[in-house]
Each structure stands twice: as structure tokens, then as C-alpha cells.
C-alpha positions as CSV (number, residue, x, y, z in Angstrom):
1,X,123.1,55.0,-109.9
2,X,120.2,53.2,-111.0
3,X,119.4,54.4,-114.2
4,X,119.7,51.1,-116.2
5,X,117.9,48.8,-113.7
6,X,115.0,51.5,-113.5
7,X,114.9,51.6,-117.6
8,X,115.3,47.8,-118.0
9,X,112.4,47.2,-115.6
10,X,110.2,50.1,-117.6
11,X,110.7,48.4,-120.3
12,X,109.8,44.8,-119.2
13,X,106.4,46.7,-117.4
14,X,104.8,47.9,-120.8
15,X,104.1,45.5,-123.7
16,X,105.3,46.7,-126.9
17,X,108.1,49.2,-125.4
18,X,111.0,49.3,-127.2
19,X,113.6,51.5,-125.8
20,X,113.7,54.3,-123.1
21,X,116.2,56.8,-122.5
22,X,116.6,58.9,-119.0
23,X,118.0,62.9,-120.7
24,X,120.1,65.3,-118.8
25,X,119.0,69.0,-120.2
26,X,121.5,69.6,-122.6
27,X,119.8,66.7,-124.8
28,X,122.5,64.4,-123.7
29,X,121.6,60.5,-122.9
30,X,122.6,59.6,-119.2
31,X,121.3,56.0,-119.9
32,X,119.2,54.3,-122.2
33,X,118.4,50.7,-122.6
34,X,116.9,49.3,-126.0
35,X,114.8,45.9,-127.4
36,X,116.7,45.9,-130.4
37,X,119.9,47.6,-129.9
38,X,119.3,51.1,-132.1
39,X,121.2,53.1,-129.8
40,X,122.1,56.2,-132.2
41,X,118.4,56.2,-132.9
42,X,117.4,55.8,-129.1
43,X,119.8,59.1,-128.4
44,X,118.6,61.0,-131.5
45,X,115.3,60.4,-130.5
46,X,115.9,61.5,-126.8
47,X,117.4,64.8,-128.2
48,X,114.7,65.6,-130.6
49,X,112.0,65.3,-127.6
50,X,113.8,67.6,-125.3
51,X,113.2,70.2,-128.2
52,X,109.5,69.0,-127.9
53,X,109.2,69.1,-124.9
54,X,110.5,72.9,-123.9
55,X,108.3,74.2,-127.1
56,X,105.5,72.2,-125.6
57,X,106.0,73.5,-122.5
58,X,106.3,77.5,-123.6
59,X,103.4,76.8,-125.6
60,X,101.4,75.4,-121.9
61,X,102.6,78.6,-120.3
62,X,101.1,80.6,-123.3
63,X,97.9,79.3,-123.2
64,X,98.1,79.5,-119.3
65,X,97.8,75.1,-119.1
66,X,100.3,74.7,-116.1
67,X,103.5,73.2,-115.8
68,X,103.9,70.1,-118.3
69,X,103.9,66.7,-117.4
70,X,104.2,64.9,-120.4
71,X,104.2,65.1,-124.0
72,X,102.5,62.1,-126.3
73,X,102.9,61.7,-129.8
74,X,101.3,58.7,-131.6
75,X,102.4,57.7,-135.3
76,X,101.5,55.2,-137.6
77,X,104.9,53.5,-136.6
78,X,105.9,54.5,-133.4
79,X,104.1,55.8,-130.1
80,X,106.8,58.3,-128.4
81,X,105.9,59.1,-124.3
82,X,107.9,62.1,-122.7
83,X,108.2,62.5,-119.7
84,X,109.1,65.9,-117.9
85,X,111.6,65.7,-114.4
86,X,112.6,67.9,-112.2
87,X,115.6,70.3,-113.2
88,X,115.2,69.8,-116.6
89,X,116.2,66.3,-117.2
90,X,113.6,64.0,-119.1
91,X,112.5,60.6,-119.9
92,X,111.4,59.1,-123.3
93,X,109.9,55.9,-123.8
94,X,109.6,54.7,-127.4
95,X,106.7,52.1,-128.2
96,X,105.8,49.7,-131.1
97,X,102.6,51.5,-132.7
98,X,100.5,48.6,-131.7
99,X,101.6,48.9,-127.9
100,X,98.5,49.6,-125.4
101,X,99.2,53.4,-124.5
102,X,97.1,53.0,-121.5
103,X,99.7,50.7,-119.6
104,X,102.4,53.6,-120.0
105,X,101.1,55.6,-117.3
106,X,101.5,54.0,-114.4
107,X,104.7,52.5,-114.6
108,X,106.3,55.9,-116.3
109,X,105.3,57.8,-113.0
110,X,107.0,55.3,-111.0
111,X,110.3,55.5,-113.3
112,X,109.6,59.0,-113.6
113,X,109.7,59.5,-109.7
114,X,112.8,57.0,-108.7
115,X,114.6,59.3,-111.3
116,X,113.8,62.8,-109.7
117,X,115.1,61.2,-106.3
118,X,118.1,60.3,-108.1
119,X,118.6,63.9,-109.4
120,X,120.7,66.0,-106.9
């Protein structure tokens, strides 16, 4: 599988990106790669936003939004992308607060897509 090249190459596509982790549904890291090697933090992180993202996503479906895509939430020392794939499985992408948010987009929904061909 792919999974490390596809996060190594996310990261070197976004300025100020330091870590990304591809989730199975269970809240359990399949891979992650990191800038600066926190990988506890990197996996608690990539649990906690799977709890984000199903609440976010019962709360889209209450308010009759449509299916999430992603979940963004901007601090004043981290940016924190989520990404929703198919079957449940997710992908975080952790950023430096400073990082240009606008550059995440594109190059998540590539990642995001060679993931969900990857999925079986």
C-alpha cells in the first residue's frame, strides 16, 4: 500500500504542514507521517477528529447540510484539516498556525482520493 508515500508527499505539497495521519473507523492510525516526530500526539489527534468528525456529520444531517466533506478547525496554535473517505476511514492533516489554509485544499483532495481507491 501507498499510504506513507501519499502522506509524505501531502506533507511536502502544503507549507507549514506538520504531520498527517490516514484513520481506519475504529479511530486507529493505518499510517501517519510527522515533521517533528510526535507520533503519540499525531495518533491522539487522529482519534479525537474521528469523534469530530461523526458529531459533525450527525449534526450536517440534522440541519439537512448533506453528506460532510471536511471538518476545519483553526487555533491559535494549530490549524487541524479532516478529511471524510469513503467507508468510514479519515484523513487529518495537522498545520503550523501560520500555514496558508488555502493551499490545503487541493492537494488534500488528491490524497483524499488516491486513499478511497486504496480502500477495498
Amino acid at each position: 500500500m501507498p499510504f506513507h508515500y501519499l502522506l509524505t508527499n501531502l506533507l511536502a505539497d502544503i507549507p507549514g504542514a506538520r504531520g498527517a495521519i490516514f484513520v481506519d473507523p475504529e479511530g486507529e492510525a493505518i499510517e501517519h507521517v510527522s515533521r517533528d516526530g510526535s507520533l503519540y500526539e499525531l495518533k491522539l489527534e487522529g482519534a479525537y477528529h474521528g469523534i469530530f468528525l461523526r458529531r459533525a456529520t450527525q449534526l450536517a444531517a440534522v440541519l439537512g447540510a448533506g453528506e460532510l466533506e471536511r471538518l476545519v478547525l483553526v487555533g491559535s496554535g494549530l490549524q487541524i484539516v479532516t478529511t471524510a473517505l469513503k467507508d468510514g476511514y479519515y484523513l487529518v492533516l495537522v498545520l503550523d498556525a501560520a500555514a496558508p489554509i488555502a493551499r490545503v485544499r487541493g492537494p488534500m483532495l488528491r490524497t483524499a482520493a488516491a486513499l478511497n481507491n486504496e480502500i477495498y
